[in-house]
Structure formats: structure tokens, C-alpha cells
C-alpha positions as CSV (number, residue, x, y, z in Angstrom):
1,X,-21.5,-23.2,1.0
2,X,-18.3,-21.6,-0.9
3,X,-15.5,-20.3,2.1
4,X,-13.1,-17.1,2.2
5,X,-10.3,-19.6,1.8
6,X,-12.1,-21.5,-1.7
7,X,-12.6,-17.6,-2.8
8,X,-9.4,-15.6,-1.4
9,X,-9.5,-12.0,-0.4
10,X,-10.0,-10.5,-3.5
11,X,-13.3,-12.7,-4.9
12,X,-14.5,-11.8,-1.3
13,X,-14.0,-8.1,-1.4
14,X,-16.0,-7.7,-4.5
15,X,-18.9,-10.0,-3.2
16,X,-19.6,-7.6,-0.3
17,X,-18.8,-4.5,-3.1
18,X,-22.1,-6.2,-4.5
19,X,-23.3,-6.5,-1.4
20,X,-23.3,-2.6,-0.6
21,X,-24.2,-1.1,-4.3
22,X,-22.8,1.6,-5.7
23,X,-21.5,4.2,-3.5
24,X,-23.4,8.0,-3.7
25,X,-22.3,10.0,-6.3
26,X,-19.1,12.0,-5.9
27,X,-18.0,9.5,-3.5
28,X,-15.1,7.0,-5.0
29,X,-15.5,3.4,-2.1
30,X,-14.6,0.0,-2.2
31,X,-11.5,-0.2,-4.9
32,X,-8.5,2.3,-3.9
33,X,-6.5,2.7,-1.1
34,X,-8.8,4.8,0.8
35,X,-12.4,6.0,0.5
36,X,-13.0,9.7,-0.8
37,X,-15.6,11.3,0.6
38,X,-16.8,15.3,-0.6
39,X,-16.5,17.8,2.2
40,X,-17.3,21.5,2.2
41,X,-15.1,23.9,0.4
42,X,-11.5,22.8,-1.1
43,X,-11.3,19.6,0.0
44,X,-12.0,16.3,0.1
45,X,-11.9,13.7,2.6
46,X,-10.3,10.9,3.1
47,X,-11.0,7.3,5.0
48,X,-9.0,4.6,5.6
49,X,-9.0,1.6,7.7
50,X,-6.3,-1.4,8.3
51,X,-5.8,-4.0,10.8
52,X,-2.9,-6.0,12.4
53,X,-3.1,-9.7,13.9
54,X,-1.2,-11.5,16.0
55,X,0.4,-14.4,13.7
56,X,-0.2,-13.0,10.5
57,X,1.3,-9.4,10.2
58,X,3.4,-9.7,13.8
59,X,4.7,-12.9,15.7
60,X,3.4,-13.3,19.7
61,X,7.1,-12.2,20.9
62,X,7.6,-9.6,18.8
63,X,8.5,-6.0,19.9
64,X,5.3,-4.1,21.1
65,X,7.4,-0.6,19.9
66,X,7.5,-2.2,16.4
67,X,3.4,-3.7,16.3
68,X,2.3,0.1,17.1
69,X,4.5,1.5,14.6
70,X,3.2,-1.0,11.7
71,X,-0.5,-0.7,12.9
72,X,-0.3,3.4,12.0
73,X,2.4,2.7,9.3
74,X,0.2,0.7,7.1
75,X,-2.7,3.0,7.2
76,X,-0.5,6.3,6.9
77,X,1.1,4.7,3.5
78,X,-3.1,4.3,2.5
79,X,-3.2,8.1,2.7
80,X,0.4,8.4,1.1
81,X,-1.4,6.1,-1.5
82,X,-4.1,8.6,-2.3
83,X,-1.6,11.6,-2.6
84,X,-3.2,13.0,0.7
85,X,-2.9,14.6,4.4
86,X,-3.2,12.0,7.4
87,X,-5.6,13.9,10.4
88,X,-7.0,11.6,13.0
89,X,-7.0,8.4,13.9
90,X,-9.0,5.8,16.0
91,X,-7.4,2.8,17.2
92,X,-9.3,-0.3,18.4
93,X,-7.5,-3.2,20.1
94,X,-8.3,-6.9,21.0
95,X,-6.0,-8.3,23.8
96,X,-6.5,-11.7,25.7
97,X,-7.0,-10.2,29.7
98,X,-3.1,-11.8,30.4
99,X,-1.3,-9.0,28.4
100,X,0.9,-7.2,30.5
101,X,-0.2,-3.3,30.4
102,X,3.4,-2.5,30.4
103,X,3.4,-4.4,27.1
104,X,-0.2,-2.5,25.4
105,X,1.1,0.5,26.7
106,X,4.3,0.1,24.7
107,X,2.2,-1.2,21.8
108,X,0.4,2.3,21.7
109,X,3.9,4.1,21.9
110,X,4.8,2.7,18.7
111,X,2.1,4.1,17.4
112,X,1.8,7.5,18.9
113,X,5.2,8.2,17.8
114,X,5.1,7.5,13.9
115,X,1.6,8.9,14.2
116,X,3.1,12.4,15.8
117,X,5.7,12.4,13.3
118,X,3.5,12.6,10.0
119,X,0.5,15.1,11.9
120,X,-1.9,12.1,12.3
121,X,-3.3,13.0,15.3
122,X,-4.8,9.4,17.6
123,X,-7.9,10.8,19.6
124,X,-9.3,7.5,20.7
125,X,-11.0,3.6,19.7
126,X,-12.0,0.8,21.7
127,X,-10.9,-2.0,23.6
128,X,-12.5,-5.9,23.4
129,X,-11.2,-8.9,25.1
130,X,-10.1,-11.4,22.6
131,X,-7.4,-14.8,22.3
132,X,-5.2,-12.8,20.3
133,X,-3.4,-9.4,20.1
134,X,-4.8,-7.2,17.3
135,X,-5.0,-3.5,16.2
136,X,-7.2,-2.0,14.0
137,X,-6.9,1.3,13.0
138,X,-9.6,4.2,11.4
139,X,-8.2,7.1,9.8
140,X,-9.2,10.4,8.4
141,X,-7.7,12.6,6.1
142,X,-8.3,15.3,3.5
143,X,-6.5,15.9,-0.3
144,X,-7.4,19.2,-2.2
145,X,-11.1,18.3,-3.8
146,X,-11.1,16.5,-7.2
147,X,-7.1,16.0,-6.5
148,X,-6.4,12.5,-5.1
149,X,-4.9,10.3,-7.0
150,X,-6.6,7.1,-7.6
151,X,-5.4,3.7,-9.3
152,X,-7.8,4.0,-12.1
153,X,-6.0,6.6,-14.1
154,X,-3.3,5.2,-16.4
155,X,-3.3,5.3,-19.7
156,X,-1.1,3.5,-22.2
157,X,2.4,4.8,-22.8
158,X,2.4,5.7,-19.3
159,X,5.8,5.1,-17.5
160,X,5.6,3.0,-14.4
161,X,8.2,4.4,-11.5
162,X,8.6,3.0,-7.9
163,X,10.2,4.1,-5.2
164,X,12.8,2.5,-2.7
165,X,13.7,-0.8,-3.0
166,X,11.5,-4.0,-2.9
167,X,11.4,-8.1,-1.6
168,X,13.0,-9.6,1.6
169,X,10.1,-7.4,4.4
170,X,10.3,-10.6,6.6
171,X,14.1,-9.4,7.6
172,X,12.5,-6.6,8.9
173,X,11.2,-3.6,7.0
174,X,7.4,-4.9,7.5
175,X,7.6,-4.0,11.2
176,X,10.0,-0.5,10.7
177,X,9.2,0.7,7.0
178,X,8.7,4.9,6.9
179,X,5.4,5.5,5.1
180,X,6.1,7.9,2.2
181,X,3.6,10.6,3.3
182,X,5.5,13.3,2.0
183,X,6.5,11.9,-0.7
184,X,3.1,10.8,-2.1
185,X,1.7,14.0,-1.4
186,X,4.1,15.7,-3.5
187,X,3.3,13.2,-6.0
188,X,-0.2,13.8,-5.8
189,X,0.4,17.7,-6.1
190,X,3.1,17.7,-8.6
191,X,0.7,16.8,-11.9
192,X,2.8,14.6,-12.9
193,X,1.2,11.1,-11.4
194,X,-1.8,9.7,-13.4
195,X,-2.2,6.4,-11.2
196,X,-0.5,5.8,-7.5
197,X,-0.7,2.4,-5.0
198,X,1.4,1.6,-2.3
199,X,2.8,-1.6,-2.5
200,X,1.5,-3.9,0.2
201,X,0.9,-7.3,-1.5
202,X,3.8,-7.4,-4.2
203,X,4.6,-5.3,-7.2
204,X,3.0,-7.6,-9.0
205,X,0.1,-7.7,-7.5
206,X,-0.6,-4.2,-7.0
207,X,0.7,-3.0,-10.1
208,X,-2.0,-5.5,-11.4
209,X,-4.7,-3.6,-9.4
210,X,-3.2,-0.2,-11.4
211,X,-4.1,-2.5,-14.8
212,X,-7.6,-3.7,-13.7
213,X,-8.8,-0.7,-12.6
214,X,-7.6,1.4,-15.4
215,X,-8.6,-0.9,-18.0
216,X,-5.3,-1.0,-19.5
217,X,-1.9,-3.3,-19.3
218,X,1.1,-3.2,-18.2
219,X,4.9,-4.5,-19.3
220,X,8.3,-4.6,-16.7
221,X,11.9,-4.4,-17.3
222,X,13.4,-7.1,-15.0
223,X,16.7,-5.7,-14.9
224,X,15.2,-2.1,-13.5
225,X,13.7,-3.6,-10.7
226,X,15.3,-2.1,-7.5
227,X,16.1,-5.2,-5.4
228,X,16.7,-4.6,-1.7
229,X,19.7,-6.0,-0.5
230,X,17.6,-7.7,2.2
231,X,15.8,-9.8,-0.7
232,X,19.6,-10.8,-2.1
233,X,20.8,-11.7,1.2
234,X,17.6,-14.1,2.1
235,X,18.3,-18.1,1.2
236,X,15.6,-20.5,-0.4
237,X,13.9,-21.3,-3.7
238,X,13.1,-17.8,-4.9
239,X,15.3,-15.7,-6.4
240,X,16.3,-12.2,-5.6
241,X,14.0,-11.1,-8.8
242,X,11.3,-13.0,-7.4
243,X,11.3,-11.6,-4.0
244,X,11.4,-8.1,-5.4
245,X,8.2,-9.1,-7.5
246,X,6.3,-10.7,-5.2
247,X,7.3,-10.6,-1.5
248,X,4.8,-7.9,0.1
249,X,4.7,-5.1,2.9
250,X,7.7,-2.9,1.0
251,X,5.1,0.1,1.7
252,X,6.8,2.1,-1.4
253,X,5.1,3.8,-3.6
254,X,3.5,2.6,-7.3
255,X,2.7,5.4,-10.1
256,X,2.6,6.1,-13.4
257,X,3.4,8.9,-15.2
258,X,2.5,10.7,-18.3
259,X,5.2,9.6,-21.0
260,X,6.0,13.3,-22.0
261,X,6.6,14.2,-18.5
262,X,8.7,11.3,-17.3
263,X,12.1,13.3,-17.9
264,X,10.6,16.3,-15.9
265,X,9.4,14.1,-13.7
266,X,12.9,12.6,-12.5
267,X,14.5,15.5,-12.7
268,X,11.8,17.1,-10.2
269,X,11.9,14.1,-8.0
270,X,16.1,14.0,-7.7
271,X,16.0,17.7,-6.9
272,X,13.4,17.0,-4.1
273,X,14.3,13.2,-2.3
274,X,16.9,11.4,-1.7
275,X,14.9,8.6,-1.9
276,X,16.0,6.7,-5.3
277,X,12.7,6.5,-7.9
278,X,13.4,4.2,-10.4
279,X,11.6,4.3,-13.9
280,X,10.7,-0.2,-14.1
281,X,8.1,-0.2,-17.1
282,X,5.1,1.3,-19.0
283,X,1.5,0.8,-19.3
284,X,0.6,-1.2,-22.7
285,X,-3.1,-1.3,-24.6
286,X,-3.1,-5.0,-24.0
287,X,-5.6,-4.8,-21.4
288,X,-5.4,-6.7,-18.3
289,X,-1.9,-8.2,-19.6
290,X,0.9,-8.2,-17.5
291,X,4.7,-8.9,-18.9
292,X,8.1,-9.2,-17.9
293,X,11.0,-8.2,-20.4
294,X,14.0,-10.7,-18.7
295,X,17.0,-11.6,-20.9
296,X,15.3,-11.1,-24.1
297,X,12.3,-12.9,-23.0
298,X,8.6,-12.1,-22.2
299,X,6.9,-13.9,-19.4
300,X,3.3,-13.3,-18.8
301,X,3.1,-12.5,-14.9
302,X,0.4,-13.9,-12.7
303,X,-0.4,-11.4,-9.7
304,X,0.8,-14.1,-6.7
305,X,1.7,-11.4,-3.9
306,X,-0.1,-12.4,-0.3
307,X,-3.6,-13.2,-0.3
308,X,-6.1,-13.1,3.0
309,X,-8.0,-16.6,3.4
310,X,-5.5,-18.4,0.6
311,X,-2.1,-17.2,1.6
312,X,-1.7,-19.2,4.9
């Protein structure tokens, strides 16, 4: 018998895409960061559903405001993703029967407050005994019909902007990152985005997800890549650079846009954000290649970023 860990998460997720068939037509499933659904009228809705465990997204003492706020975060940056409007939200939660209430109760603070703050309204879930804290979150929300913006549309000559800065989460921003709700619905209206991810498992890794979906490849300036400070100040084998590549939860936002409106586009965007957007690369015919442009050098770039069953 083959295990999760002799597959990893991705080999797994499209065994059980095979598993369910093809979704009905109109609807886009398994493959983006939410599902889109067709609803009556001008819209289209949106589902989304994401899960934190004790010992792999959050350590046992760490502080229950924080777990609540990166429960909702992670699935408000899935709408943010899709260019879309968060709505309602269910949260489920597995607790061993010694947690202190005081402690749950805080828990669900954290995540009624960055819920409230982006109109993502919690209106109930489920509780389960279990031996570890967890938190798994259902959300719904809508983008204009035919509008959201999925990972399958670059097209070569694309440019490829991010937003923020990326590498070093473990100091911190995986528990407080802001999900870029309004920004990624701005992208998703402006016209100017053909392909959008948020950037969970690594650049690397999710701008690989952009390639394989869209059929297409993809090449990175290493000296464009906005490097947070936490990733320069962090000690160990990996560089800065590599941090910013590969080190997950940054929660910014991925995209490409059309090579004839990049100009506009910043413009637009510096006019709109403070947020910095920085312009890191374009999308290449070389299909399912990925390359990094580093001191007059090419490197082909293997999409390493974190892994469920493998990364452990």
C-alpha cells in the first residue's frame, strides 16, 4: 500500500480529484484557491475551506488571540486569492476536554476580530473532542459572475508582480499576516490581472501552480525579489534569497499581468496602496519550466516550498 508521506500532498490531492470526476459544468473545483460555484443573477459564489493544527501551523503555547486570527486569515487570503468578497463562515474545532474555556474562548476572539474587520460574517460550526487543538474553517463568498480570477490564465509575456515582502514567517508573520482582501479584489476588478495565488507554500511553489495550470512557464529576476527583513535577520544554511523563495505562509499576493498593461498597472496600484508591488519576472513559452536569472546565471528552480505528509 503507497502512504500520504511516499506521495506528498500534492500526488494526494489529484488522486482524490480522480476520485470525485469532473466537477458539473460551470463550476471550476479542485485546483484554485477556492471552488466557484454559479449562483442566480450577477454573481458567483465562492467556497473555501482551510484548517489549522496544533504542531504544524501553531505550537501548544502559543497565543490563542494569534491561532484565531491565522485560522480566518488563511481562508480570507483564499477569497483575496480568487479576487472575491468574503461572507460567512463556519468554524469547527477539535479540543482535548482539558483546554481551559478561557483559552477557546480567546481562540474564537482572534478570529471574530479579523473576521469583523474584512465583512466575513462567523455564524456557526461544530465542536469534537480530540488530543489536539485544531480549527477548521468553511467559508463562503461571491465575485461578480465569470470575474474571478483563477490561476489558469497566464499567458506568455505576462509580467509576474507580488506583493509585500516574502521569507522569514516563522519570526512571526504566519500567526499576524493581514490578508490582502482589498487588495485582491481590486485586482480582480481592475482588468489588469490574468492569473492570481496567494502565496502560502513558497513563491516557488505557487508560482509553479500559476505554470502548471496555465500550461505555460515561468522566469525570475533574483535581484527583484522583495526580501523581508525578517528572512535577512534569521541565522542558518539558507540564505536570505532562499528564504524569500521558498519559506511559506507570506499570505501576499501572486499575479500576472498583461505585458501591455504592466506600466498602467503600477501606476494604478501606487496611486491606490501603500503596500509596495514589485514587478519579479514574466511568464515564458517554455512550458512547465521554471528559471532564476541570478548574477548572470540561470538556475532551473524545483518547486520545494512546504509539503503535507513529506514536509515534517
Amino acid at each position: 500500500m503507497t502512504t500520504l508521506r511516499e506521495l506528498g500532498e500534492r500526488e494526494v490531492i489529484r488522486r482524490l480529484a480522480r476520485v470525485l470526476g469532473e466537477p458539473p459544468e460551470g463550476v471550476v473545483g479542485i485546483g484554485d484557491d477556492t471552488a466557484v460555484i454559479p449562483m442566480d443573477g450577477d454573481r458567483d459564489g465562492l467556497l473555501t475551506s482551510d484548517a489549522v493544527v496544533e504542531g504544524i501551523h501553531f505550537l501548544p503555547d502559543t497565543e490563542p488571540l494569534r491561532i484565531g486570527h491565522k485560522a480566518v486569515g488563511r481562508v480570507l487570503s483564499d477569497f483575496a486569492a480568487m479576487g472575491g468578497v468574503p461572507a460567512w463562515a463556519l468554524v469547527d474545532v477539535v479540543a482535548p476536554a482539558s483546554t481551559e474555556m478561557e483559552r477557546l474562548e480567546s481562540v474564537y476572539l482572534g478570529a471574530q476580530r479579523l473576521a469583523g474587520a474584512h465583512g466575513l460574517r462567523i455564524v456557526g460550526g461544530d465542536t469534537a473532542g480530540g488530543p489536539l487543538l485544531e480549527l477548521h474553517v468553511f467559508g463562503v463568498g461571491w465575485v461578480a459572475a465569470g470575474k474571478a480570477v483563477r490561476r489558469s490564465g497566464a499567458r506568455p509575456g505576462d509580467r509576474i508582480f507580488v506583493t509585500g515582502s516574502l521569507g522569514g514567517s516563522l519570526a512571526g508573520k504566519h500567526l499576524d499576516f493581514e490578508p490582502r482582501v482589498a487588495e485582491g479584489r481590486w485586482l480582480g476588478e481592475s482588468g489588469f490581472v490574468t492569473a492570481m495565488i496567494d502565496v502560502s507554500d513558497g513563491l516557488i511553489a505557487d508560482l509553479r501552480h500559476i505554470i502548471e495550470e496555465s500550461h505555460v512557464g515561468a522566469e525570475i529576476l533574483g535581484e527583484t525579489i522583495p526580501v523581508s527583513d525578517a528572512a535577512r535577520s534569521l541565522t542558518g544554511r539558507d540564505s536570505a534569497l532562499a528564504r524569500a523563495l521558498h519559506d511559506g505562509e507570506d499570505f501576499e499576493l501572486l499575479f500576472c499581468v498583461m505585458p501591455d498593461q504592466a506600466g498602467a498597472f503600477a501606476d494604478a496600484w501606487r496611486k491606490r496602496f501603500k503596500l509596495p508591488c514589485t514587478e519579479i519576472g514574466r511568464v515564458t513559452e517554455e512550458r512547465g519550466r521554471l528559471t532564476l536569472l541570478q548574477c548572470e546565471r540561470r538556475l532551473d528552480l524545483d518547486a520545494d516550498g512546504y509539503e503535507h505528509f513529506r514536509s515534517r
